[in-house]
C-alpha positions as CSV (number, residue, x, y, z in Angstrom):
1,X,0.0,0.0,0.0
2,X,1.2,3.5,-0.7
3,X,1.5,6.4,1.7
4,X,2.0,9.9,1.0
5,X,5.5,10.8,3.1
6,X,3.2,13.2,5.2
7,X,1.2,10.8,6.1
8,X,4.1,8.2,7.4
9,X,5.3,10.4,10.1
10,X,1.6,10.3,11.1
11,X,1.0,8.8,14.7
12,X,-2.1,6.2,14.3
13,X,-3.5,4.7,17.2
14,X,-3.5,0.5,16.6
15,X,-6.9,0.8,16.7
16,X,-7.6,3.1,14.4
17,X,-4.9,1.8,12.0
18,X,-7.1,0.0,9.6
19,X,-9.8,3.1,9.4
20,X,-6.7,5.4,8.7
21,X,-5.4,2.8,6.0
22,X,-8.7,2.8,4.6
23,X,-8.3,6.8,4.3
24,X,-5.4,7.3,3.0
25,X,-6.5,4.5,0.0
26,X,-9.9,5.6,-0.6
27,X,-10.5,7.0,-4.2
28,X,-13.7,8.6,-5.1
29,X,-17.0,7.5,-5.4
30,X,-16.6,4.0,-3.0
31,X,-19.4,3.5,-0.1
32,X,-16.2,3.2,2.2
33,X,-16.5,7.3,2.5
34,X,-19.8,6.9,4.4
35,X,-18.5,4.5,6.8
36,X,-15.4,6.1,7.8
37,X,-17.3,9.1,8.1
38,X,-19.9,8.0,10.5
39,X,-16.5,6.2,12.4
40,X,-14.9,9.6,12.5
41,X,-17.5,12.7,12.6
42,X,-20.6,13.3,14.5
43,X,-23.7,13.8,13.3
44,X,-25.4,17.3,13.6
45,X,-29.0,17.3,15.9
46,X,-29.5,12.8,15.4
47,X,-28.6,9.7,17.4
48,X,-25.5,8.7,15.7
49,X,-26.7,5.2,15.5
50,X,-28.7,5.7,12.9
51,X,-26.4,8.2,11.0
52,X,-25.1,6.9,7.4
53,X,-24.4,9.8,5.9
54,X,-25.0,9.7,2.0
55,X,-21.3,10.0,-0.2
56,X,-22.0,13.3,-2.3
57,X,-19.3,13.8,-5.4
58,X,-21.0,16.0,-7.8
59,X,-23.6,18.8,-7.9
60,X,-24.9,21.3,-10.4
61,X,-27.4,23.5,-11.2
62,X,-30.3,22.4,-8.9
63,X,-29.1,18.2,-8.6
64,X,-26.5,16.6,-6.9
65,X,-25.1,13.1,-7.4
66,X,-23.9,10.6,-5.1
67,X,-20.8,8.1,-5.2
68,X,-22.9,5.5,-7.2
69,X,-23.7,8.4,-9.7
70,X,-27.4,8.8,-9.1
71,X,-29.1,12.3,-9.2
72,X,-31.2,14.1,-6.6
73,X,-33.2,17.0,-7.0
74,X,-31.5,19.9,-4.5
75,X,-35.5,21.0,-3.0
76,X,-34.4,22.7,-0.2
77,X,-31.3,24.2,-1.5
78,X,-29.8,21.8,1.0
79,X,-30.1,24.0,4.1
80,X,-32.1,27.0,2.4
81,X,-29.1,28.1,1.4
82,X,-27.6,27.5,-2.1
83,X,-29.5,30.1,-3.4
84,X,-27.9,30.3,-7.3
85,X,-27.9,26.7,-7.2
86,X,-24.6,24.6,-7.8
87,X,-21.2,25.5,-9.8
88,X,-22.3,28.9,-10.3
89,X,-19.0,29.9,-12.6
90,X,-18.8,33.5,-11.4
91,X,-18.6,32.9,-7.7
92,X,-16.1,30.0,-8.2
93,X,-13.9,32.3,-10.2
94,X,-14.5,35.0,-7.2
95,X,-12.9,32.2,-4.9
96,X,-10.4,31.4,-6.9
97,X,-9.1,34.7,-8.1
98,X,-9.6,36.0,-4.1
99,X,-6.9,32.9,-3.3
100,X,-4.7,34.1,-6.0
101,X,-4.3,37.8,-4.7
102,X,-5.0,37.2,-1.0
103,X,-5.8,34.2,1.0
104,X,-5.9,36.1,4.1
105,X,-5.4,39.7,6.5
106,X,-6.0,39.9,9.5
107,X,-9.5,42.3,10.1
108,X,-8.1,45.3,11.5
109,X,-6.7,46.1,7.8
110,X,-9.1,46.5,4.9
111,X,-9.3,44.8,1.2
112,X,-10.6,45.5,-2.0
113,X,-12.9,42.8,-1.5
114,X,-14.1,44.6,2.1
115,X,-14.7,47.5,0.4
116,X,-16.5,46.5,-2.8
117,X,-19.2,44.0,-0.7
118,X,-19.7,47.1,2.1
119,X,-20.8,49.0,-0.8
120,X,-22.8,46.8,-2.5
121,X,-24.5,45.9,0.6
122,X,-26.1,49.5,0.9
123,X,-27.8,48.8,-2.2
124,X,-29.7,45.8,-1.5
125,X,-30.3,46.1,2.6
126,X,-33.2,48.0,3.8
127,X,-32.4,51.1,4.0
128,X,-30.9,53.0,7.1
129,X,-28.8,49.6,8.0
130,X,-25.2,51.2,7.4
131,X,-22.5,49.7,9.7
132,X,-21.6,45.9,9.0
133,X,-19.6,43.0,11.4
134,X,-18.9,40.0,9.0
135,X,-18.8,36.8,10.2
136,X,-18.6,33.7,9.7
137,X,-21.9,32.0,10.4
138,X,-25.4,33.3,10.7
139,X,-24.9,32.2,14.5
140,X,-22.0,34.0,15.0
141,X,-23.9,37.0,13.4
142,X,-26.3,37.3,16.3
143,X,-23.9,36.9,18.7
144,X,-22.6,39.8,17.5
145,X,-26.2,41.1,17.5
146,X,-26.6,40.5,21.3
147,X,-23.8,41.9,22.3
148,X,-24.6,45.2,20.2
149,X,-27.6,45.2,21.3
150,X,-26.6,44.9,25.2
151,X,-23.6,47.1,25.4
152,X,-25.8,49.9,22.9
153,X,-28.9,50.0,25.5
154,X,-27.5,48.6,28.8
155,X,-29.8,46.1,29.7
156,X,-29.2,42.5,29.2
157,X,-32.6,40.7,28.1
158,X,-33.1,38.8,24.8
159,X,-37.3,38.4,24.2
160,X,-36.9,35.6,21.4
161,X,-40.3,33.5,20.1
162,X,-40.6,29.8,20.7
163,X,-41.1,28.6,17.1
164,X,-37.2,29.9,16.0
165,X,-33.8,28.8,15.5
166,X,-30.9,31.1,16.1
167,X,-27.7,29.2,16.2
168,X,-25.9,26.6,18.3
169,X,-23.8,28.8,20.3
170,X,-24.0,29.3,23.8
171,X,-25.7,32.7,23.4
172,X,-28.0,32.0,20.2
173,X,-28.7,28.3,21.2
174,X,-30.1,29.9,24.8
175,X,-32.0,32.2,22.4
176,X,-33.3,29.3,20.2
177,X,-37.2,28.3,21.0
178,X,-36.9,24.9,19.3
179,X,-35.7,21.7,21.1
180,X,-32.5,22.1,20.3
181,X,-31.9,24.2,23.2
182,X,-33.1,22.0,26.0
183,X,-29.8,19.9,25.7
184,X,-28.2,23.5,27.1
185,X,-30.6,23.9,29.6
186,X,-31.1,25.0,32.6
187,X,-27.6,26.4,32.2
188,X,-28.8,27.2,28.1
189,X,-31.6,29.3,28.9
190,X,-30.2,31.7,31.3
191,X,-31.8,35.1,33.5
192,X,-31.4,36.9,29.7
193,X,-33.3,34.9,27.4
194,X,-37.6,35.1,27.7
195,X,-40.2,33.5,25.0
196,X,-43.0,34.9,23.1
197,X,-45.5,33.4,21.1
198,X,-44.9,33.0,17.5
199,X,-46.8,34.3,15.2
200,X,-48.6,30.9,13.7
201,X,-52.1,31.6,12.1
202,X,-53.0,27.9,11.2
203,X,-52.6,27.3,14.9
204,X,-52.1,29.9,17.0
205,X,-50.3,29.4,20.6
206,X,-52.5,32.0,22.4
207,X,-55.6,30.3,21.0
208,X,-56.9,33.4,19.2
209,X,-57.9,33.8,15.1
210,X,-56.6,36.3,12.5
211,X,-57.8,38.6,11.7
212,X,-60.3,39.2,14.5
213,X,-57.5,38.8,16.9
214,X,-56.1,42.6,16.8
215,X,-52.4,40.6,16.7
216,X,-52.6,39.3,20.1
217,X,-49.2,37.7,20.0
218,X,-47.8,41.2,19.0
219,X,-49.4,43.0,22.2
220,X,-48.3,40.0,24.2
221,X,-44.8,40.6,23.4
222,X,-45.5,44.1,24.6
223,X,-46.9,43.1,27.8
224,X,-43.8,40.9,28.2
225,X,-41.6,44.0,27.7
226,X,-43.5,45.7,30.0
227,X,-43.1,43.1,32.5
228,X,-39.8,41.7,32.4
229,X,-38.2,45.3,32.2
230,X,-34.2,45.8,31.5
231,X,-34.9,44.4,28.0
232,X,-32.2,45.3,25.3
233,X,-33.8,43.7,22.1
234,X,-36.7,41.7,20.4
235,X,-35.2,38.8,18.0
236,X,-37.8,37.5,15.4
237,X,-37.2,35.7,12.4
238,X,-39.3,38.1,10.1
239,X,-40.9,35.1,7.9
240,X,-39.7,31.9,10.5
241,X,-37.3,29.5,8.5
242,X,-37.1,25.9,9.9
243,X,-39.7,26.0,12.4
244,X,-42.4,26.3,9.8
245,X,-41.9,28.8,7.0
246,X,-44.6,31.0,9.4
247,X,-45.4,34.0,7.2
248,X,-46.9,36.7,9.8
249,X,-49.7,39.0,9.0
250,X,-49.2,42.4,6.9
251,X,-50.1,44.0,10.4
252,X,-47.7,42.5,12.6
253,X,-44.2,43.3,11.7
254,X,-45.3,47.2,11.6
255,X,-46.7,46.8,14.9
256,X,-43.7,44.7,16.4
257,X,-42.0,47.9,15.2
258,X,-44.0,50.5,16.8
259,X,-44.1,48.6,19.8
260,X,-39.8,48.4,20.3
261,X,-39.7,52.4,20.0
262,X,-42.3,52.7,22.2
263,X,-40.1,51.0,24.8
264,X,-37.1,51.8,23.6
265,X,-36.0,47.9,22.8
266,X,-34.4,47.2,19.6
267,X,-35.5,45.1,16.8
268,X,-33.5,42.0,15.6
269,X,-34.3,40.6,12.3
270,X,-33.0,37.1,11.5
271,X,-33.0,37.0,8.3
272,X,-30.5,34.0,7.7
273,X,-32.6,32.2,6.0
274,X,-35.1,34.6,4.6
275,X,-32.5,36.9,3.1
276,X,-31.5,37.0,-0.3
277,X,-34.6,36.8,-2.6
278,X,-35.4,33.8,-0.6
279,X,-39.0,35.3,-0.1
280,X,-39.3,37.1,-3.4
281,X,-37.6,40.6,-1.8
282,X,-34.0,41.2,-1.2
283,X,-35.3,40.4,2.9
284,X,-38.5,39.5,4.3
285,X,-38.7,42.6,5.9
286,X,-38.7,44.6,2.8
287,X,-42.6,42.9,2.5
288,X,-43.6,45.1,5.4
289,X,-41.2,48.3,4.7
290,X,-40.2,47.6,8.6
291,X,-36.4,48.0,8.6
292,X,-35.1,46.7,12.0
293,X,-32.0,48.3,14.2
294,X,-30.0,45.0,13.5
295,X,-30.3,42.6,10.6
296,X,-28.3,39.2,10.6
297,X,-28.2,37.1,7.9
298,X,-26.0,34.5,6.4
299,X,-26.7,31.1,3.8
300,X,-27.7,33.0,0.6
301,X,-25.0,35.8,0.7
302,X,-22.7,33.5,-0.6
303,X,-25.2,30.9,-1.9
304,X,-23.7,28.8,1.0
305,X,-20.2,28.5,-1.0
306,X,-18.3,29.7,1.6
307,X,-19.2,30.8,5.1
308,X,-20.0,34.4,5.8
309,X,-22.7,36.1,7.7
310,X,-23.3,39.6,8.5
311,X,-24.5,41.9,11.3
312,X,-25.6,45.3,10.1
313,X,-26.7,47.5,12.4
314,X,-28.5,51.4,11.7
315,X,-26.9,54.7,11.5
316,X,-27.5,55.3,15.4
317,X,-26.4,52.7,16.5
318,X,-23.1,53.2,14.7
319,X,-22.8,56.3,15.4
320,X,-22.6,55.5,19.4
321,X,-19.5,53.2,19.0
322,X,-17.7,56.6,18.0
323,X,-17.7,57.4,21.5
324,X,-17.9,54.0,23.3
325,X,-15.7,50.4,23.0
326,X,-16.3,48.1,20.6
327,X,-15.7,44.7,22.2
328,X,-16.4,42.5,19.6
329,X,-13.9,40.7,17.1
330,X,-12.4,37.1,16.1
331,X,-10.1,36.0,13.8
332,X,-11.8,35.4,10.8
333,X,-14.0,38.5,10.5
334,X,-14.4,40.2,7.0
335,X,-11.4,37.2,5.9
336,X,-11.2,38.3,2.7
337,X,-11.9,34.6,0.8
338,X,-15.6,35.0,2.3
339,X,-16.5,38.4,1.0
340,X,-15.2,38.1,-2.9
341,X,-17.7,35.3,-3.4
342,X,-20.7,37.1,-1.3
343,X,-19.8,40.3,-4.1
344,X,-20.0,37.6,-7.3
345,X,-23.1,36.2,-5.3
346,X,-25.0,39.7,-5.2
347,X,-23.8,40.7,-8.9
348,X,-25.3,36.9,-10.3
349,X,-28.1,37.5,-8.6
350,X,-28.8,40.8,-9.8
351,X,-27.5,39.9,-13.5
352,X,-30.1,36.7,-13.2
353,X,-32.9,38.8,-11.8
354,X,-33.6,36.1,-9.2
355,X,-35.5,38.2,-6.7
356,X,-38.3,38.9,-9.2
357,X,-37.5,35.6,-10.4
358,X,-38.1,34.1,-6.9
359,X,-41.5,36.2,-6.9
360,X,-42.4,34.8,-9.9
361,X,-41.5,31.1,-9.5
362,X,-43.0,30.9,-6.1
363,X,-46.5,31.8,-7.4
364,X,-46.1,28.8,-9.6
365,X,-44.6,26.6,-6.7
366,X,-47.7,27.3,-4.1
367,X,-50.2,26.7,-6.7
368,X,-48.5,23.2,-6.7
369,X,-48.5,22.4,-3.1
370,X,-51.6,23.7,-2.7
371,X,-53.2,21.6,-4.9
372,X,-51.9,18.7,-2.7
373,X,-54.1,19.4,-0.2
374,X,-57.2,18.5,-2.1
375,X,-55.6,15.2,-2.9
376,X,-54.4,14.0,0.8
377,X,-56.0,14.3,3.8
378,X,-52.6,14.5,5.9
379,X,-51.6,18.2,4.9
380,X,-53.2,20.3,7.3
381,X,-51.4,23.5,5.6
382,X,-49.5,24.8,3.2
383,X,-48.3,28.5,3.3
384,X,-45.2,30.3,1.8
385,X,-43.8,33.3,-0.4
386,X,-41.7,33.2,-3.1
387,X,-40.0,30.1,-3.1
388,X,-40.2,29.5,0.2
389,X,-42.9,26.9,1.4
390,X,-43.8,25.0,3.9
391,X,-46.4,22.0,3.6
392,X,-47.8,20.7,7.2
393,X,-48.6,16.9,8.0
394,X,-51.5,16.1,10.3
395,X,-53.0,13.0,12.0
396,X,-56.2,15.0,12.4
397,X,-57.4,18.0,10.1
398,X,-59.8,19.2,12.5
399,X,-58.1,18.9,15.5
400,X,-54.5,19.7,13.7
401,X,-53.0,17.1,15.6
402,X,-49.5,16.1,14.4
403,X,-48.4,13.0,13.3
404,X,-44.8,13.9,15.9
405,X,-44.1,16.2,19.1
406,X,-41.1,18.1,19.9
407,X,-40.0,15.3,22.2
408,X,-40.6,12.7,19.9
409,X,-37.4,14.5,17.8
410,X,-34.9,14.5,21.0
411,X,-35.7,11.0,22.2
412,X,-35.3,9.4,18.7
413,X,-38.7,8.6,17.8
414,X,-39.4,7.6,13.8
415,X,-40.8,10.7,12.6
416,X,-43.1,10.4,9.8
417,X,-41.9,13.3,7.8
418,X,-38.6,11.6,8.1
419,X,-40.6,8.4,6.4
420,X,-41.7,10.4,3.7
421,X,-38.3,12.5,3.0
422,X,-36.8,9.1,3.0
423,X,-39.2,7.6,0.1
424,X,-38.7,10.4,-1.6
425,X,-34.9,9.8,-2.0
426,X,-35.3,6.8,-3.0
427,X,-37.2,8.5,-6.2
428,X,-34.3,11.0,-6.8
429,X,-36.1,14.2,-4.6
430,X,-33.6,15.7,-1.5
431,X,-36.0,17.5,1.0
432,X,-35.5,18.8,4.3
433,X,-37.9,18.0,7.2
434,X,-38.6,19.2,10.5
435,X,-40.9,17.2,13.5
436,X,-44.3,18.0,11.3
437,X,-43.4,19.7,8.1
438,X,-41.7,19.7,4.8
439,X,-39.7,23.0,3.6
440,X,-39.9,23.3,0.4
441,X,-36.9,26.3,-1.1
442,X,-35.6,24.8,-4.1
443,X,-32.3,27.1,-5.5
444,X,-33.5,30.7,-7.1
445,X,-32.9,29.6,-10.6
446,X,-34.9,26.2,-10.3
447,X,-37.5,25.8,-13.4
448,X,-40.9,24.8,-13.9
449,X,-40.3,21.6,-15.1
450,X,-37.7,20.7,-11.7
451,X,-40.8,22.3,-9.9
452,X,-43.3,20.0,-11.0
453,X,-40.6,16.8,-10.8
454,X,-40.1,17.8,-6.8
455,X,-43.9,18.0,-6.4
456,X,-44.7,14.8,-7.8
457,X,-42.3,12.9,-6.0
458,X,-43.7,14.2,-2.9
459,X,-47.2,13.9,-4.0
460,X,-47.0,10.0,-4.8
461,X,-44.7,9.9,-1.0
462,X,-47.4,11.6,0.7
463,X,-49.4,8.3,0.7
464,X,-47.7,7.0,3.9
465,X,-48.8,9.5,5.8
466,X,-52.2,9.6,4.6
467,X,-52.6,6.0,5.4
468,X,-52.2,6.8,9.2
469,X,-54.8,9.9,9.5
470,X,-57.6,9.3,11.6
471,X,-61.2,10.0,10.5
């Protein structure tokens, strides 16, 4: 057998000796790649167990193949995040030309790069959001956001929404409504961190209905404000993102708004996975003309081909860091082989036209889910803009009772969304599930006819679930 000379002065343990041989022969596309990988790496949010993580070689455009050469359709962008789709050329030469001219400097110097995506970025962000932190995540991006928004206003207190993701750090996982958090708990949670009702008109938490409801989850965030006292900022995911593509009411966001000045909080908008044209506007919040103090965001500035993600913050806020310490930094902010691809990124997408694009698409996607629900008695709901959807499984139309609870995903139940998103691999269709619900955010430039393949693949699927609804 040969080994590279780096890899002889390697010191293997004798029981991992065979795995590491295994490595250092392995050629592309053999099965041994999942294996070794399961030996070697965790698996993110699963019982490892189970994990046998699938050998990807290829991808383009809106497919990606595995090691034995078969194609899947890319319906959720993978993680709601490869935006332009696969191999874009422009943002690969971006990468490569950035690595050419400089890999690397460290962020209290500026780049061309720095300067170019800065610029651009007042173009597309809503307006009044001036002042940028990159990063490298969108988690790291509201970490950055909490501290802003705690050393800006001098109180400590997050007011976060139970249906939400934010990160896996120890700040934005103790901000995270989703079980996720609970592993972090009670340590997780924390004095600084307090829950609101999501906005979720299919089923709403506070029991009330739209639009007779005067957006009771809105003023009961204010009453929580009012309550809790010493709170620095509101975080909301403007339209939420895995926790069930929950598109608010045109009445809420604007009122959300009115209610932070009121009290002097500020207003966080997680737009990670909202963001860039994702929902048919540069960001979600550009739907409701609300522009928030702080905006975070990450996935789609780059399409997801290298990892950035951005804090912008407003004017004021800005404008008090003249006078006061900034104590925030790491190592890898604004590194310079994350920001040429996020300019290419911006330019394609613009060039392409993908936020009307998105618009347009995602009238012709909904029409197709929707027309589901006629067909199977197992989606309770499907709701969405642009091309981001979300179609919701239920054991029970009229009670809306789903087929899986929250603890049902932490103790390692089968969920049956995971059934379904299993089936439809089998028939060449990658979609990403969570507890109850499909998300459905195929890449910007998908077409009609990838459209229409995704849906019937789910549509013949959907038959396992509708086998178990009660009458």
């Amino acid at each position: 057998m040969f080994v590279p000379p780096l890899a002889r002065a390697i010191s293997v343990d004798i029981e991992y000796e065979p795995i590491y041989n295994l490595a250092m022969t392995i050629a592309p596309c053999t099965p041994d790649a999942s294996e070794l990988t399961k030996k070697l790496n965790y698996g993110t949010w699963q019982f490892q167990k189970a994990w046998m993580p699938l050998h990807v070689v290829d991808a383009e455009g809106c497919f990606f193949t595995d090691s034995h050469g078969k194609r899947y359709f890319d319906l959720s962008s993978q993680l709601m995040c490869v935006n332009l789709g696969h191999k874009n050329a422009a943002v690969i030469a971006a990468i490569e030309q950035q690595a050419r001219s400089l890999a690397y400097i460290a962020p209290g110097h500026t780049t061309d790069a720095r300067v170019q995506l800065s610029v651009l970025l007042l173009d597309v962000l809503p307006r009044g959001l001036t002042k940028f932190f990159f990063t490298t995540s969108g988690t790291d991006a509201n970490e950055a956001a909490f501290k802003i928004a705690r050393m800006y206003t001098g109180r400590s207190k997050i007011v976060s929404r139970y249906r939400s993701y934010h990160g896996a750090t120890t700040g934005s996982i103790a901000a995270t409504g989703d079980p996720r958090r609970w592993a972090m708990e009670p340590g997780g949670k924390g004095p600084n961190v307090v829950f609101a009702p999501e906005v979720n008109c299919y089923c709403c938490p506070i029991k009330h209905s739209y639009p007779g409801c005067g957006i009771a989850c809105a003023e009961y965030l204010e009453h929580i404000i009012e309550n809790e006292g010493d709170v620095a900022a509101v975080l909301v995911e403007p339209v939420v993102g895995t926790n069930g593509i929950l598109v608010p009411p045109p009445e809420y966001l604007p009122r959300l708004r009115k209610i932070c000045d009121d009290h002097g909080v500020l207003l966080i908008a997680d737009e990670v996975m909202s963001g860039w044209g994702r929902t048919g506007k540069w960001f979600a919040v550009d739907h409701w003309n609300v522009v928030p103090d702080i905006l975070v965001t990450a996935k789609g500035i780059t399409s997801a081909y290298v990892p950035l993600g951005l804090c912008a913050t407003s004017g004021k806020i800005a404008e008090y860091f003249e006078d006061h310490f900034f104590s925030h930094g790491h190592t890898y902010e604004a590194h310079p082989m994350t920001l040429a691809p996020a300019v290419a990124t911006i330019h394609e997408m613009q060039r392409l036209n993908l936020v009307e694009r998105a618009r347009e698409m995602g009238v012709y996607l909904g029409e197709k889910l929707t027309a589901l629900k006629d067909r199977h008695p197992s989606i309770g709901d499907v709701r969405g803009l642009g091309l981001f959807w979300a179609v919701e499984l239920v054991k029970n139309r009229q009670t809306k009772e789903p087929f899986n609870t929250k603890a049902d995903k932490v103790l390692g139940k089968p969920l049956m969304v995971g059934r379904i998103a299993g089936e439809m691999m089998k028939n060449g269709v990658a979609v990403q599930a969570w507890l109850s619900h499909f998300i459905i955010a195929p890449p910007l430039i998908v077409e009609k006819s990838e459209i229409d393949f995704g849906v019937a693949v789910l549509d013949q699927a959907l038959h396992l679930a509708d086998e178990q609804v009660e009458a």
